[in-house]
N, C-alpha and C positions, 0 to 999 in steps of 0.2 A: 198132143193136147196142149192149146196154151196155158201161162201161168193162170189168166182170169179164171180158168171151170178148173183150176186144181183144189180141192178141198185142203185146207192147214192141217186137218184130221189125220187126211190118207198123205201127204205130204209127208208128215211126222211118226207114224206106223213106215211107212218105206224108210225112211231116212235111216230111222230106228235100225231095219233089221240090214241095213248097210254099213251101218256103222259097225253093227254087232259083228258083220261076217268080216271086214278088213280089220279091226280090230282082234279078232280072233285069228287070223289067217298072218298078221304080222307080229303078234307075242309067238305064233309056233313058228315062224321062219327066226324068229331071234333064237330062241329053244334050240333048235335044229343047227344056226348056226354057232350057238355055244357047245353044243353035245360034241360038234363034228371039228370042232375047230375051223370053221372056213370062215371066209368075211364076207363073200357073196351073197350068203339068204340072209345074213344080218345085216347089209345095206337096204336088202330088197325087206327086209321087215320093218327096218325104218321109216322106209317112204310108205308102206301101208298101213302102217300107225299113224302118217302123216296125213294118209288119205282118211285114214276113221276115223281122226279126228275132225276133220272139216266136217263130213257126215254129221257128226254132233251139232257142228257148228248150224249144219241145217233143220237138226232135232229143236235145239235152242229157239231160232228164229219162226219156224213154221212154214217157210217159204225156199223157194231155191236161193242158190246166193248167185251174185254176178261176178261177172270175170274179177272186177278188182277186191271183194270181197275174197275170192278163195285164192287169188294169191297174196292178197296181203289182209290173214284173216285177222291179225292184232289189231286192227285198224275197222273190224265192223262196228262198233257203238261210236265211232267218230267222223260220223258223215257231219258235214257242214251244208247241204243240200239237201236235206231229210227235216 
């Protein structure tokens, strides 16, 4: 489906529960790698913190984001072309 028939609604309900689930999924890899002492699930909890949070990022906006959007998401309210 293109962005035009994506409703902001149902956009923001998904994003939502994406966010919920890498954000949940990367505080228990941190968990997990504090209990165990290893540094592998807690690398790998970091970058899915990193992922739930951009998800927000999409809760926020209401729309998907673009490539340079999610890699440089400090930089969404500073478009000069918008």
């Amino acid at each position: 489906m293109s962005a035009r028939h994506q409703s902001p609604r149902t956009v923001r309900i998904i994003s939502a529960l994406l966010a919920l689930v890498w954000l949940g999924a990367g505080f228990a890899a941190i968990v997990m790698a504090v209990s165990t002492s290893q540094w592998l699930p807690g690398v790998i909890g970091v970058a899915a913190l990193w992922y739930g949070l951009l998800w927000v990022g999409v809760v926020r906006l209401g729309r998907q984001l673009r490539l340079r959007e999610a890699l440089m998401p400090w930089r969404i309210g500073k478009r000069s072309d918008a």
